[in-house]
Each structure stands twice: as structure tokens, then as C-alpha cells.
C-alpha positions, 0 to 999 in steps of 0.5 A: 825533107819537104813534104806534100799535104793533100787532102782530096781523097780521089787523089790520096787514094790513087797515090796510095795505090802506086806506092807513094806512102803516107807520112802523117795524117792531121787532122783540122775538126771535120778537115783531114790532110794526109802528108806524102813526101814531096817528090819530083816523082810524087808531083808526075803522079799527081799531074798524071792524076789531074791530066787524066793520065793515070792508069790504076786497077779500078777495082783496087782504086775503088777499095782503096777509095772506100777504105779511106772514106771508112777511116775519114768518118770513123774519125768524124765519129760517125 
């Protein structure tokens, strides 16, 4: 199994919102990279997220968003 690391939040959260699901998270000092299973679904979603193609809740998008930036600088210690 081949997996995908992204590391750009915006992205990470809208592909957490449609239902692809993380497999790990690693972490570099200040650099956080979450690894999602690599798909040719998983690469559509992100070609529709760079294509401005994507259609998400905003408000879900938003929280989902949030949260991960909360996890991200808990993290940090900060």
C-alpha cells in the first residue's frame, strides 16, 4: 500500500471532510505531515481541491480547519 503525505492544512482539512482517512501523522520539529492512503480517488479529490473544483460545507470545512490548526500548536507546545 502506497501512501500520500500531505502537509498543507487547507488540503488535509477538506480531504478529512469528504471521508479520506488518515493513516499517520509525523512529525519533523515545527513540520507536521499527515499520511492518507494513496488512491486514484484520493488524487481526483486533491486535483479537485487545486482546480477550485471542490464542493464542501463551509461551516464543516471551517471547523475541521480549525481543529487541526488547534492539534498542530498544541503539538508545538504553544
Amino acid at each position: 500500500m502506497k501512501n500520500k503525505d500531505i502537509s498543507d492544512l487547507a488540503l488535509l482539512s477538506y480531504l478529512s471532510v469528504i471521508g479520506h482517512k488518515i493513516i499517520s501523522i509525523k512529525s519533523n520539529g515545527r513540520k507536521f505531515s499527515f499520511s492518507f492512503e494513496d488512491s486514484e480517488t484520493l488524487q481526483k479529490d486533491i486535483m479537485a481541491f487545486y482546480n477550485r473544483a471542490a464542493r464542501v460545507d463551509p461551516l464543516t470545512f471551517s471547523e475541521t480547519f480549525r481543529n487541526f490548526k488547534a492539534m498542530i500548536r498544541n503539538q508545538e507546545g504553544g
